[in-house]
C-alpha positions as CSV (number, residue, x, y, z in Angstrom):
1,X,55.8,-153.3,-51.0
2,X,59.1,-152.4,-48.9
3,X,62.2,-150.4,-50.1
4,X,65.1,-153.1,-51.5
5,X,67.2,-153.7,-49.2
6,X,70.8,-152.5,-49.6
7,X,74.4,-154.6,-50.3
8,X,75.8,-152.1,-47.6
9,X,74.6,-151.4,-44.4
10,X,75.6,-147.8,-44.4
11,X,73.4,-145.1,-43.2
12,X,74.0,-143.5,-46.2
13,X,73.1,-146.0,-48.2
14,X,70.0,-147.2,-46.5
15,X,68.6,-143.2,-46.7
16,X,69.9,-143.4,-50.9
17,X,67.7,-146.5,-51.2
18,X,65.0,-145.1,-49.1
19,X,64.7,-141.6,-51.2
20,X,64.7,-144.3,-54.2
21,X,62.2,-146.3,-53.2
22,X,60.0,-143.1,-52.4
23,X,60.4,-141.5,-55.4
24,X,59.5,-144.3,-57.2
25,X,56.7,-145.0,-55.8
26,X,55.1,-141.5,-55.7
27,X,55.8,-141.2,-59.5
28,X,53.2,-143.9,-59.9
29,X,49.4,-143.5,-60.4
30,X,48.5,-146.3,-58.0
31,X,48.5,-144.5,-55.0
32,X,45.4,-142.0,-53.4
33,X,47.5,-139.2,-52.8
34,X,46.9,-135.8,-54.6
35,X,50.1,-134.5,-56.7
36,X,50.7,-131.3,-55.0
37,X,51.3,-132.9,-51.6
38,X,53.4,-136.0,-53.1
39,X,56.7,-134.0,-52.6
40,X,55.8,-133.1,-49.2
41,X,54.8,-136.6,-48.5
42,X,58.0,-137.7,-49.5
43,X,59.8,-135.5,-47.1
44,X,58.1,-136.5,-44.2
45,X,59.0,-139.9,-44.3
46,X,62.6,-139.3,-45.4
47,X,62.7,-136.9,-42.5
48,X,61.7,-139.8,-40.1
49,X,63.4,-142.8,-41.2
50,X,66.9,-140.4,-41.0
51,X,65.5,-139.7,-37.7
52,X,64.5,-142.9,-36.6
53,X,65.7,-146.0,-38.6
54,X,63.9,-148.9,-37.2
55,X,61.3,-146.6,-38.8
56,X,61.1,-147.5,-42.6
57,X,58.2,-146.5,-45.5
58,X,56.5,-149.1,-47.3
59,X,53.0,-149.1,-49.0
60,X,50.3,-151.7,-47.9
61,X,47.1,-152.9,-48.6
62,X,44.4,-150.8,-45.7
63,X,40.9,-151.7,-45.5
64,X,38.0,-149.0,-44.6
65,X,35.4,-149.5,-42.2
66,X,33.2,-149.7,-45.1
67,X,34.9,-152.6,-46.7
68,X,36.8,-150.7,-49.3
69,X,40.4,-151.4,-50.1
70,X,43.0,-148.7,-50.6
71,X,46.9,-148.8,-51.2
72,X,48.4,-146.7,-48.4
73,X,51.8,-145.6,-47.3
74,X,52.9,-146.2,-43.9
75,X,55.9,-146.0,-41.9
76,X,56.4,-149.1,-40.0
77,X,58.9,-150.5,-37.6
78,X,59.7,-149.6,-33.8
79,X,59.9,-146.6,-32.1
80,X,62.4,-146.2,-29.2
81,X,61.4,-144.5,-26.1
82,X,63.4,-144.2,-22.4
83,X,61.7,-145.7,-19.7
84,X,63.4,-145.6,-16.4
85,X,66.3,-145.0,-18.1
86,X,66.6,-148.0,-20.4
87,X,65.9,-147.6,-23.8
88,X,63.2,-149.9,-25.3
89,X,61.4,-150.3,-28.3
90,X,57.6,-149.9,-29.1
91,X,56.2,-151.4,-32.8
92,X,54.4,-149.3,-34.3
93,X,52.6,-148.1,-37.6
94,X,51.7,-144.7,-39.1
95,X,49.5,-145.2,-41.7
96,X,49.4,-141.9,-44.3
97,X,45.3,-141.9,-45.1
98,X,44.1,-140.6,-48.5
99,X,43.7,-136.7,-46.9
100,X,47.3,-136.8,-45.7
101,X,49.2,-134.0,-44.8
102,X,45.9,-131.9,-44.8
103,X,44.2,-134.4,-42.5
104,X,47.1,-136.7,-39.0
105,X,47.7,-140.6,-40.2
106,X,46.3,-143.4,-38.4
107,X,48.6,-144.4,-35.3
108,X,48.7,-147.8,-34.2
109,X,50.7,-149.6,-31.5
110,X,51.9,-153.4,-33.7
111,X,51.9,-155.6,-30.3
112,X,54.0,-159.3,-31.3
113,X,52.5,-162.5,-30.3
114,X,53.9,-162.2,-26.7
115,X,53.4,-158.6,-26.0
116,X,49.7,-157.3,-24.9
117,X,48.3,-153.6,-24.7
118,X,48.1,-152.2,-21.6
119,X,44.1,-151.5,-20.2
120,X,43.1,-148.8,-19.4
121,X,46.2,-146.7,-21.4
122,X,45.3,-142.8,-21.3
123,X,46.3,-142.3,-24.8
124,X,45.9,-146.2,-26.7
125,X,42.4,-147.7,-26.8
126,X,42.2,-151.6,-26.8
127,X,42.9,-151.9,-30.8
128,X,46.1,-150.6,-30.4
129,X,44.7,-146.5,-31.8
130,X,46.8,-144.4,-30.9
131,X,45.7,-140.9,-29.5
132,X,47.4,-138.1,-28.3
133,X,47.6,-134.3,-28.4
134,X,49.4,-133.8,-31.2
135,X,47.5,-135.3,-33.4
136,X,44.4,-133.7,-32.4
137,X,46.1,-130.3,-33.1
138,X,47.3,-131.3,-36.0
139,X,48.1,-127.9,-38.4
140,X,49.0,-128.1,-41.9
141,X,51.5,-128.1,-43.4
142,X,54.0,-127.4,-40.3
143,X,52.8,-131.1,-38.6
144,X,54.9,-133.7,-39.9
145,X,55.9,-137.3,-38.9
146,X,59.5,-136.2,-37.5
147,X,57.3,-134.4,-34.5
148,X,54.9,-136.4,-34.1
149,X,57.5,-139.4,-33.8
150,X,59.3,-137.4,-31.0
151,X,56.0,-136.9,-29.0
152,X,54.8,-140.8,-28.8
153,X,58.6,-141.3,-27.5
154,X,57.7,-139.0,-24.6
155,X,54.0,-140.4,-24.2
156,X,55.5,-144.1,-24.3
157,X,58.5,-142.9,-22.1
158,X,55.6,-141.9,-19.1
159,X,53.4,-144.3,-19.4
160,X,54.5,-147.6,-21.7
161,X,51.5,-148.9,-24.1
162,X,52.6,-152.7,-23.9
163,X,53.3,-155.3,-21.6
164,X,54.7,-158.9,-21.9
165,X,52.9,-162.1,-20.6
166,X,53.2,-164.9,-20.1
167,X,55.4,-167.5,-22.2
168,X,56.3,-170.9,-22.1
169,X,60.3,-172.3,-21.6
170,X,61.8,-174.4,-24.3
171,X,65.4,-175.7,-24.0
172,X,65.1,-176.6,-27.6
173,X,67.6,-174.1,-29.7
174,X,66.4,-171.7,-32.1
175,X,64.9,-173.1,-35.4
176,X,67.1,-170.6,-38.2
177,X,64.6,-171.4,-40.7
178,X,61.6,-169.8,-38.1
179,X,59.9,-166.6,-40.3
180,X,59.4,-163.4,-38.6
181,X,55.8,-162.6,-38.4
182,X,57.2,-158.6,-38.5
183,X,60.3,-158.2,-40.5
184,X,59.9,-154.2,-40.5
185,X,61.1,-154.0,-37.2
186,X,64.4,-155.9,-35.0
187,X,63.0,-158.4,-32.9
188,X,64.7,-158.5,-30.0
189,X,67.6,-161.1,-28.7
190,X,66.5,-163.3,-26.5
191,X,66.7,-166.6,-25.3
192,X,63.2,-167.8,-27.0
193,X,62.8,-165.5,-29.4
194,X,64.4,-166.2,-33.2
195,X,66.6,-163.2,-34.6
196,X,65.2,-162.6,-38.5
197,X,67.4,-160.3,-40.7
198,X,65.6,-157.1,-40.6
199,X,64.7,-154.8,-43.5
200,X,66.7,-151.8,-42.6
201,X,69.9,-151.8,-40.4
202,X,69.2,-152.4,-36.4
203,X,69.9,-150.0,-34.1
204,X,71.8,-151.0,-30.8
205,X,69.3,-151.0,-28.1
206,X,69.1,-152.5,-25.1
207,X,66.9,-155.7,-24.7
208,X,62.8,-154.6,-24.7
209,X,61.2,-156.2,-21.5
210,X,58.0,-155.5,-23.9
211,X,59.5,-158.5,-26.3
212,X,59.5,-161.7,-24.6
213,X,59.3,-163.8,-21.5
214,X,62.5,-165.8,-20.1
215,X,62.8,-169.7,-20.1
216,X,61.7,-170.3,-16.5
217,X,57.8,-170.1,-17.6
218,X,57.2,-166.9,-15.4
219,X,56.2,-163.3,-16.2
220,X,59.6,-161.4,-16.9
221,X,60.2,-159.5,-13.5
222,X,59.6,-155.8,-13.7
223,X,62.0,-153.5,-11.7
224,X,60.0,-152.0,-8.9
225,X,58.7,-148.3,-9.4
226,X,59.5,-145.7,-7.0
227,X,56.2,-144.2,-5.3
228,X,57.2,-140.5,-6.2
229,X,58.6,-142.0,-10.0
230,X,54.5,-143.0,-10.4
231,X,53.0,-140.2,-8.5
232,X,54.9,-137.6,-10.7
233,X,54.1,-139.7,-14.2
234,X,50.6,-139.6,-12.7
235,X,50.7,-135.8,-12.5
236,X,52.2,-135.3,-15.4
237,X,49.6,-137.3,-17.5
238,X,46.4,-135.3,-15.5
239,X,48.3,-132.1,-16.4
240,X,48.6,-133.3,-20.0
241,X,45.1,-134.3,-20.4
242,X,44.0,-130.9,-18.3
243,X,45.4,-129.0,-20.6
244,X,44.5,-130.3,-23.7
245,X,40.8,-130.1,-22.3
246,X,41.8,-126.6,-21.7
247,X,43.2,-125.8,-25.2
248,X,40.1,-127.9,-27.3
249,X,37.3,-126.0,-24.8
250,X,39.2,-122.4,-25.3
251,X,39.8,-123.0,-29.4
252,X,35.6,-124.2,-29.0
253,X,34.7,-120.9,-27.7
254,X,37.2,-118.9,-30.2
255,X,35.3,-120.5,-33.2
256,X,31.6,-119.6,-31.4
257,X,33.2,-115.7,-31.2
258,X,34.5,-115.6,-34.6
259,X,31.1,-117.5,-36.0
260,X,29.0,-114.5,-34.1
261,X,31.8,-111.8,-35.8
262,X,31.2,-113.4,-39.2
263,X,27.6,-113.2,-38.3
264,X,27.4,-109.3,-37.8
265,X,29.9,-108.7,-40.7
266,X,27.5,-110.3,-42.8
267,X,24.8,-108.4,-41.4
268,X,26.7,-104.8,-41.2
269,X,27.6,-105.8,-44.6
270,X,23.7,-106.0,-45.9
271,X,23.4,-102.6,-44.1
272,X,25.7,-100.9,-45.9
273,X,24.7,-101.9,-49.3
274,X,20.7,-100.8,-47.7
275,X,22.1,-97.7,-46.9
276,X,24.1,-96.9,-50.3
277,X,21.1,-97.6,-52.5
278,X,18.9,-95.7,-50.2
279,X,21.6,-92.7,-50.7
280,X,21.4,-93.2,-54.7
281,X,18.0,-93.3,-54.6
282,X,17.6,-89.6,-52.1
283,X,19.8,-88.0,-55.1
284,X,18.0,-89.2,-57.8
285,X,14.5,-87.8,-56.5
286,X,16.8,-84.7,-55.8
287,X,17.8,-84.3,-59.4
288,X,13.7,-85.2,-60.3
289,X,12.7,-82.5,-57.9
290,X,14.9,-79.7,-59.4
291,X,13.7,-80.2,-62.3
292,X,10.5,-80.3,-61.3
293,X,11.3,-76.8,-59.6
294,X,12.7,-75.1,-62.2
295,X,9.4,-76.2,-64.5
296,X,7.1,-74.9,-61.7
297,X,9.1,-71.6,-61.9
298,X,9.0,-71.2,-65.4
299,X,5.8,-72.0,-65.3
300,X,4.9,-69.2,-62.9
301,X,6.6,-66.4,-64.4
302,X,4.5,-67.4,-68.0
303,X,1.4,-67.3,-65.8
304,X,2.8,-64.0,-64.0
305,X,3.3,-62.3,-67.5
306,X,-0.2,-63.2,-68.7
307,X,-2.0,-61.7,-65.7
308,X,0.1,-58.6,-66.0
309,X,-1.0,-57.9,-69.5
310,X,-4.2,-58.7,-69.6
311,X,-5.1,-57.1,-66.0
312,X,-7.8,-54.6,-65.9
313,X,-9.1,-55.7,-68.9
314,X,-12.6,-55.7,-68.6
315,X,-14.2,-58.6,-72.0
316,X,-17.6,-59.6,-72.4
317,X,-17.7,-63.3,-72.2
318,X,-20.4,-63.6,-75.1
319,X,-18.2,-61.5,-77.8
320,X,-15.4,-63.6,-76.5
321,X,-14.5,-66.0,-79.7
322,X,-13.7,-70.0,-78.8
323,X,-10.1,-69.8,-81.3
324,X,-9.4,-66.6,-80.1
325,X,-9.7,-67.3,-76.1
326,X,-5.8,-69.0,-76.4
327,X,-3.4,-67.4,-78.1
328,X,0.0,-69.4,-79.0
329,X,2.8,-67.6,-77.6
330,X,4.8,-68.8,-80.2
331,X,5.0,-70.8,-83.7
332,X,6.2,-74.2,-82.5
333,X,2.7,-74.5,-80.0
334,X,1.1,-72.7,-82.7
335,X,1.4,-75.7,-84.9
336,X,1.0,-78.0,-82.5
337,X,-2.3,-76.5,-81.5
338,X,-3.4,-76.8,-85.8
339,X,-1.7,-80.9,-85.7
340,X,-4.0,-81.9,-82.4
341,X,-7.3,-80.0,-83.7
342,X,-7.0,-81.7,-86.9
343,X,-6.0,-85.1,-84.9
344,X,-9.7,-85.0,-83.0
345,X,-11.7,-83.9,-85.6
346,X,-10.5,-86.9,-88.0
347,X,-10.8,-89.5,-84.9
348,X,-14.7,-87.8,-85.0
349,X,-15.3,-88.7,-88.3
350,X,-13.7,-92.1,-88.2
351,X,-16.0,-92.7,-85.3
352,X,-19.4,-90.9,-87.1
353,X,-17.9,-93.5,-90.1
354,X,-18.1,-96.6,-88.0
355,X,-21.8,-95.3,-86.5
356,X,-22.9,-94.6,-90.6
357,X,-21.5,-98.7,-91.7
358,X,-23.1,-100.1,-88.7
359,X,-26.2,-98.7,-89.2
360,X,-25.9,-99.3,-93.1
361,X,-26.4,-95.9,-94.8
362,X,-22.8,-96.0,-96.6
363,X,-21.2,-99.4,-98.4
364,X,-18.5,-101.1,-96.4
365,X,-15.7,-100.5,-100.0
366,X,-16.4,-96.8,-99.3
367,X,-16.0,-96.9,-96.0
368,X,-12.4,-98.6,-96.3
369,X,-11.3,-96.1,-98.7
370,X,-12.7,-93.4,-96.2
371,X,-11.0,-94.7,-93.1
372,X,-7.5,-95.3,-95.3
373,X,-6.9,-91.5,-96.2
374,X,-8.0,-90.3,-93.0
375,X,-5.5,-92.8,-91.4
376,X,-2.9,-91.7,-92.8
377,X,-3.8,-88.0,-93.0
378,X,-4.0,-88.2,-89.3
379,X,-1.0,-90.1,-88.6
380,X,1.1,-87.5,-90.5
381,X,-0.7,-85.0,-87.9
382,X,0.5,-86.9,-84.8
383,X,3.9,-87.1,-86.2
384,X,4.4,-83.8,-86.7
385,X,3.1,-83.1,-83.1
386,X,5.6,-85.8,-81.4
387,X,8.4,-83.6,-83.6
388,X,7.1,-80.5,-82.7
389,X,7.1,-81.6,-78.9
390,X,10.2,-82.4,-78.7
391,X,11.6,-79.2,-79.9
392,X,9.8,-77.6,-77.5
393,X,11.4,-79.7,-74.8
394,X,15.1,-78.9,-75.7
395,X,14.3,-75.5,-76.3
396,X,12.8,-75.5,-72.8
397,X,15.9,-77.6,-71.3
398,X,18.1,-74.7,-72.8
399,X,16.0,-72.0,-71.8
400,X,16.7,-74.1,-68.1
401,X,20.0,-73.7,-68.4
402,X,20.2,-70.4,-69.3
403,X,18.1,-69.3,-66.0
404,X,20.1,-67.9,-62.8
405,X,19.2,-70.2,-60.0
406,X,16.2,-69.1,-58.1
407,X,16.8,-70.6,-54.7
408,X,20.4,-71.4,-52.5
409,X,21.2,-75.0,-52.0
């Protein structure tokens, strides 16, 4: 599919029709390309077909190494470039891949039927791929066609992809009705060669030596190259490829560097979070510890009192009374001294119970009823003691706070 072609042969009106064509076809669903980088898609090709006219945006059918069909864009036509200071024309094709802008198009050299690639080219492999710098640097989104349309002129302009070979004469005139295999691009005047309406309006270059052959039946003559013209084109294209060598091994050891930085920021990252749970986990066992400590102390100075009231007290042991050896110090451990003692002696007698129905001197129904009201007897006991306990706790937590510290931090 190709833009119409307009009833004028303005510039103006070919870039109207071009914009048209563009936006119509982006606003379809047909095509791979994602719809945030449609508008910047479109851009790029209006940017190089103002640019570069012979250069016009179409969409075509491109097939995958894998066999799979897509519909693409490209921008197809010829590309001018100065050699020797003639201007000629190179065909080519930028095909705009389903990654595009993210990811360069496909460049390829379109050779005609009397025009072969040049072997070995420093920068176009035998299938007409192009290859050059820019595209291997390719940065988005500041790469765009308009550049990289500029810097194949310059590569062409040093060291030209194509050659023409060999044709035979005819004195027969030019067939009108003869199609032109490539319409997207002028072909150019010549004796032999048939002149098709292009698609877009021709700009006025000089006859390509790329093109055709003359009538004669010999190789078009090529204008002899100066020895310092080739030695400096030579130079230039070993400083071109040095550098880029240069710039792909530097940018190689820049991403090994910033892999081994994002290596130890991961690693002084896992560090840190070590270190601030260790922290958390040094002031918690501080906190445990003072508390410990101020137990221990309060602790000590009950023990201290006892010993100060009941030294040089002189008991016999025998007169000494069992309930009387402890005295509760006050009426919460008093009580919880009557709960427990009652708490053991019914878990005795539940035991001597199950000894008594095992050995079958009391009935199993009296036994249930036993063991049911000294259940629950004792479980009011324990609850009273887990109450009981837990007054004693706050009370000692206030007492705690009450307390002047004992030691300096």
């Amino acid at each position: 599919m190709v833009p119409p072609t307009p009833s004028t042969q303005g510039g103006a009106s070919t870039a109207q029709y071009t914009q048209q064509f563009l936006s119509s076809v982006l606003s379809q669903r047909g095509l791979p390309y994602p719809e945030d980088v449609k508008w910047l898609i479109r851009q790029h090709l209006v940017s190089v077909s103002e640019s570069y006219p012979s250069l016009q945006p179409k969409t075509s059918v491109y097939t995958h190494n894998d066999g799979r069909a897509v519909t693409l864009l490209q921008a197809d036509g010829t590309l001018p470039m100065l050699f020797q200071g003639v201007t000629y024309n190179i065909p080519v094709v930028f095909w705009l891949m389903e990654s595009y802008p993210k990811h360069p198009p496909l460049v390829y050299v379109n050779p005609t039927r009397d025009m072969i690639i040049k072997r070995p080219h420093p920068f176009v492999n035998p299938s007409g791929n192009v290859s050059i710098p820019y595209l291997h640097n390719w940065v988005y989104p500041s790469s765009n066609l308009l550049d990289l349309a500029r810097d194949l002129s310059l590569y062409f302009a040093r060291d030209p992809p194509l050659y023409s070979q060999r044709r035979l004469s005819s004195n027969n005139p030019p067939n009108p009705n003869t199609h032109n295999p490539n319409p997207n691009f002028a072909a150019p005047t010549h004796s032999v060669s048939v002149a098709a309406q292009p698609a877009i309006p021709p700009r006025s270059y000089p006859q390509s030596p790329y093109g055709g052959g003359g009538g004669s039946g010999r190789v078009a003559p090529r204008r002899e190259e100066d020895a310092g013209e080739v030695f400096r084109r030579d130079a230039m294209n070993k400083l071109v490829e040095r550098v880029d060598g240069d710039v792909r091994e530097l940018r190689k050891r820049r991403e090994g560097e910033m892999e081994g930085m994002f290596s130890a920021q991961a690693v002084l990252r896992k560090r840190e979070e070590e270190i601030v749970r260790g922290f958390r986990g040094m002031l918690e066992e501080k906190e445990a510890l003072e508390q410990q400590l101020q137990v221990v102390l309060m602790n000590s100075d009950v023990l201290e009192g006892w010993l100060r009231d009941n030294e040089g007290k002189m008991v016999d042991a025998r007169s000494v009374s069992v309930d009387e050896a402890f005295e509760p110090c006050d009426a919460l451990s008093k009580q919880i001294l009557e709960c427990t003692t009652a708490d053991l002696a019914i878990e005795d007698v539940i035991y001597s119970l199950d000894k008594a129905v095992q050995e079958g001197a009391m009935p199993f129904d009296q036994y249930l009823r036993s063991v049911r009201l000294l259940s629950r007897e004792q479980f009011l006991h324990r609850a009273t003691t887990s109450k009981v306990r837990a007054a004693q706790m706050q009370a000692q937590v206030n007492s705690m706070a009450a307390r002047p510290p004992q030691y300096t931090a």
